[in-house]
C-alpha positions in Angstrom: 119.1 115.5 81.8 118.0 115.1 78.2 117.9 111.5 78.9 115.3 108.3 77.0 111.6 109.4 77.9 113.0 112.1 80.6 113.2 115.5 78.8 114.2 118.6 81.6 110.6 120.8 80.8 108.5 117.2 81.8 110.4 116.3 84.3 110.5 119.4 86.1 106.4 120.4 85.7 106.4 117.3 87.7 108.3 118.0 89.9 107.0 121.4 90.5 103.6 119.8 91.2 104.6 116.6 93.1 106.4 119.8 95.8 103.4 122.0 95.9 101.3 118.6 97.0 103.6 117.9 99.3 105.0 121.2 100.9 101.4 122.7 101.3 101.4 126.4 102.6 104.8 125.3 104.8 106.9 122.4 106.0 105.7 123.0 109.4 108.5 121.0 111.1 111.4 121.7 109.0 110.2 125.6 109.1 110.1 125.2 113.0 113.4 123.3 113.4 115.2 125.4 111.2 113.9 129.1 112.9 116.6 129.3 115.4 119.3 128.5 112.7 120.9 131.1 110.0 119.1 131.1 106.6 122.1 128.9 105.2 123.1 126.7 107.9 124.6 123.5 106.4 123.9 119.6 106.9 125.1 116.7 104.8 123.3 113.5 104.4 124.2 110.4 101.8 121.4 108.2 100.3 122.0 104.7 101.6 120.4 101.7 100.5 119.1 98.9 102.9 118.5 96.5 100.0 120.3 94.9 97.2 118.7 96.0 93.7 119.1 98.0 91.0 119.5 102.0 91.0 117.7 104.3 88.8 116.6 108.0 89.2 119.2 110.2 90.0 118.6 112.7 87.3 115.1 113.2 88.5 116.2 112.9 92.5 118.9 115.9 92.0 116.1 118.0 89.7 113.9 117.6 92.7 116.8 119.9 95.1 117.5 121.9 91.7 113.7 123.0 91.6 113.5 123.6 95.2 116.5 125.1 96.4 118.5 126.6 93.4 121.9 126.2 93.8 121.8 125.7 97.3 122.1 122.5 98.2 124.4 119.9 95.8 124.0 116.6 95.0 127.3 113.9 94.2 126.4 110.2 93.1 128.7 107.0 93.4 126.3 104.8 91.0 124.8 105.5 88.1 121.0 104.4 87.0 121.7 100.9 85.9 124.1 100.1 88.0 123.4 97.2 90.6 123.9 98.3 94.4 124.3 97.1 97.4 122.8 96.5 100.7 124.3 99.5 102.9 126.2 101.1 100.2 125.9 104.8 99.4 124.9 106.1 96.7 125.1 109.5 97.0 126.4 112.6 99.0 123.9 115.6 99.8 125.4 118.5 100.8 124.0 122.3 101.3 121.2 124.2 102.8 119.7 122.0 105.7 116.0 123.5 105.4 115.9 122.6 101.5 117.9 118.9 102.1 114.7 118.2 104.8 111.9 119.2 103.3 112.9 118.0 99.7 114.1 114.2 101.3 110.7 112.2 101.0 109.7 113.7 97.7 113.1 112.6 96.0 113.2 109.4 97.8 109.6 108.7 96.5 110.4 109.2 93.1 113.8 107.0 92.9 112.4 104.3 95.5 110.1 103.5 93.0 112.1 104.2 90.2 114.6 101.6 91.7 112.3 98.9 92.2 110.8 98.6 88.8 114.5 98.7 87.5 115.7 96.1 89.9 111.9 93.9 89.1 112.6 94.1 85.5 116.2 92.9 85.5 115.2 89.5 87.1 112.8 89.0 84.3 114.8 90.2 81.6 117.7 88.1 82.9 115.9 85.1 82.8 114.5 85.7 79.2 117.0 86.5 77.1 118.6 83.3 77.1 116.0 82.2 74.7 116.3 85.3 72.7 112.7 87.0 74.1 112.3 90.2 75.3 110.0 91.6 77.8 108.3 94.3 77.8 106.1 96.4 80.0 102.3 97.3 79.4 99.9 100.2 79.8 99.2 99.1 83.5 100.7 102.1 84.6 100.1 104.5 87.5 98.7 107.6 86.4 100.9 110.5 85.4 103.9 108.9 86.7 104.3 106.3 82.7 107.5 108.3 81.4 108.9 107.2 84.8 107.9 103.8 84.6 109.0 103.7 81.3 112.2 104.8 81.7 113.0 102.5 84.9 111.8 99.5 82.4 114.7 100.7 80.1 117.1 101.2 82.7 116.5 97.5 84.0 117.2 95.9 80.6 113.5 95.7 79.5 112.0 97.3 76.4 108.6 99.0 75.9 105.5 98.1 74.5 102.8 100.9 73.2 103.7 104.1 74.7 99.9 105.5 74.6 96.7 104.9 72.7 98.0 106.6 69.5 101.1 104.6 69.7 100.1 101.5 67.9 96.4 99.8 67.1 95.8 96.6 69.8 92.8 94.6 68.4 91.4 93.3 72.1 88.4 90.6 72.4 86.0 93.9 73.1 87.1 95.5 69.7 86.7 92.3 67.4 83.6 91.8 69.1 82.0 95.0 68.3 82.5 94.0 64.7 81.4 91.1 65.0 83.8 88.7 66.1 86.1 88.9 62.7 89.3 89.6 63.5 89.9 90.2 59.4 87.2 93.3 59.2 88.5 94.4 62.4 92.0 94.8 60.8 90.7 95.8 57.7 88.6 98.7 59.2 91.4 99.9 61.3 93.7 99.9 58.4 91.3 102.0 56.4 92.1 105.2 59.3 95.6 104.7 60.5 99.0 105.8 59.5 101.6 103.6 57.2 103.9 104.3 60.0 101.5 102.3 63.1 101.3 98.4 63.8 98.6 96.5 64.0 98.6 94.0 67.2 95.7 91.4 67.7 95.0 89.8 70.8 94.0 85.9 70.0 92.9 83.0 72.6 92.4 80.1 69.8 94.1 79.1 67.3 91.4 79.6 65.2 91.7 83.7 65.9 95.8 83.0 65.3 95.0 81.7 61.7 92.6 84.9 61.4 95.3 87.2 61.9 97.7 85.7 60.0 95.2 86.2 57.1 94.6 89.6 57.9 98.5 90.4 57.6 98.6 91.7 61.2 101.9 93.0 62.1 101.8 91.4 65.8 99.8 88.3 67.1 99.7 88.6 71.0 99.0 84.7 72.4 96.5 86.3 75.4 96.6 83.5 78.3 97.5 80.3 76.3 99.5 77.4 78.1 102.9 77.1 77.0 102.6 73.9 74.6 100.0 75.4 72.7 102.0 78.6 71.8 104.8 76.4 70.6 102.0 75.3 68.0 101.2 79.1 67.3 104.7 80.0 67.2 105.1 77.5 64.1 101.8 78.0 62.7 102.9 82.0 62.6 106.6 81.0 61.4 108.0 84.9 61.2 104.8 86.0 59.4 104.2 88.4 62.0 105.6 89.6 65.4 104.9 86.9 68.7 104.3 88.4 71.6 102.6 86.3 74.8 100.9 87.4 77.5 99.1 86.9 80.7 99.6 84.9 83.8 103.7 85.9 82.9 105.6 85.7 86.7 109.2 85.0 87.6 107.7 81.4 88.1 106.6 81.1 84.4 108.7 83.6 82.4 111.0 80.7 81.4 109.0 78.4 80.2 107.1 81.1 78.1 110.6 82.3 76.7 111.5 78.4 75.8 108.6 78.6 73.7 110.2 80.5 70.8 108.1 83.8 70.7 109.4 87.1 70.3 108.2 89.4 73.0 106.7 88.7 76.4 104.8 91.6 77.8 103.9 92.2 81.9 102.0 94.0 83.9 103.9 93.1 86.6 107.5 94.6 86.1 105.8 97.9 87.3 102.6 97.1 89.0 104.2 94.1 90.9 107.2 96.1 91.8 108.2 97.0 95.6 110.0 100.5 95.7 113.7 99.6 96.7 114.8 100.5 100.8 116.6 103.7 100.2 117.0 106.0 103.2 118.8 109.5 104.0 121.0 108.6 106.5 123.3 111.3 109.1 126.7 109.5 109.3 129.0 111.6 111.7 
């Protein structure tokens, strides 16, 4: 795989845990179906889609048959991740052992359903954005245990990534600066005091006041938390390339534009991933 973000050993510890949730001590009805069979009878299947969108996952959806069944059931795609698909196309052919292809079908259409949707959610943004020259980017709003998936579908749908963890890059929130205070320059100065030369420094600001504050503190990145889009073309100017623009909050497919006309750099969203419907994928028998 060796892919962006989705390194084999990660991926398949997943995996391997995502399988032992699911399968339990047996798959019951596969198990049952399957008694009267030979060990290797075959079946053949192709992932359909019922929706237009955007694919993404198939490295991870053929490690889930490669961690359960070995050798003994192969996997062939048509697309690859970033490609845009179709309603009713196929994507791919699944061929082999019948009692692997069955039990391992919901646990690898889980992982590229939602894999798919956050691709295909973030390419309408994206699209929309980079006219004006902004990126978006996703947020720490992600689901538990499942980021470096997220991450990577963000990526896949054209988007770029904001902090990957808490030891990424410092983010100076209302919370922090009020602990201190309510000065945005001791904040930055204490934090500077303990991190690396290699980590950023972001601030989150509501005022222009609290822009002007971290433009004095030399903060790398000035996030614009939940300001209309008029008043962060005055912040934009006010900041003139001194630091990193990023704006956030209240971002939809309804407002992306306007906040992209606006000149800043970097518009970051919860709702590329949280927002996100997993894509209608399906293994479908066709005679």
């Amino acid at each position: 795989m060796a892919k962006f973000l989705l390194n084999d050993f990660m991926i398949e510890e997943h995996i391997k845990a995502a399988l032992a949730e699911d399968i339990g001590y047996g798959d019951i009805t596969t198990d049952s179906v399957c008694a009267s069979l030979s060990d290797d009878a075959k079946f053949c299947v192709y992932l359909t889609t019922r929706t237009d969108g955007v694919f993404c996952g198939a490295d991870v959806f053929r490690m889930v048959f490669e961690v359960l069944a070995k050798d003994k059931v192969e996997v062939e795609f048509y697309f690859n991740d970033g490609d845009e698909i179709k309603k009713g196309d196929k994507i791919a052919r699944i061929s082999g052992c019948a009692r692997y292809i069955l039990t391992g079908e919901r646990l690898a259409l889980n992982y590229t359903q939602r894999m798919s949707g956050i691709a295909t959610m973030t390419r309408k943004y994206q699209n929309i954005a980079k006219k004006y020259g902004a990126r978006v980017v996703d947020t720490r709003k992600n689901t538990p245990n499942f980021r470096i998936f997220e991450k990577y579908a963000v990526k896949v749908g054209g988007g770029y990534l904001h902090r990957f963890n808490l030891c990424d890059c410092v983010m100076l929130k209302d919370n922090h600066i009020a602990l201190l205070g309510g000065s945005i320059e001791t904040a930055v100065k204490k934090v500077r005091e303990n991190i690396s030369h290699a980590h950023k420094i972001e601030v989150e600001c509501d005022t222009m006041e609290q822009v002007k504050a971290a433009i004095s503190a030399g903060t790398d990145i000035i996030m614009l938390d939940n300001m209309p889009p008029e008043k962060m073309v005055e912040c934009v100017k006010l900041i003139d390339k001194k630091a990193i623009v990023e704006a956030s909050g209240g971002v939809n497919l309804e407002s992306v534009e306007a906040i992209a006309k606006t000149g800043v750099d970097i518009i970051s969203t919860s709702a590329i991933v949280a927002k996100a419907n997993t894509l209608d994928l399906a293994f479908d028998y066709i005679k």
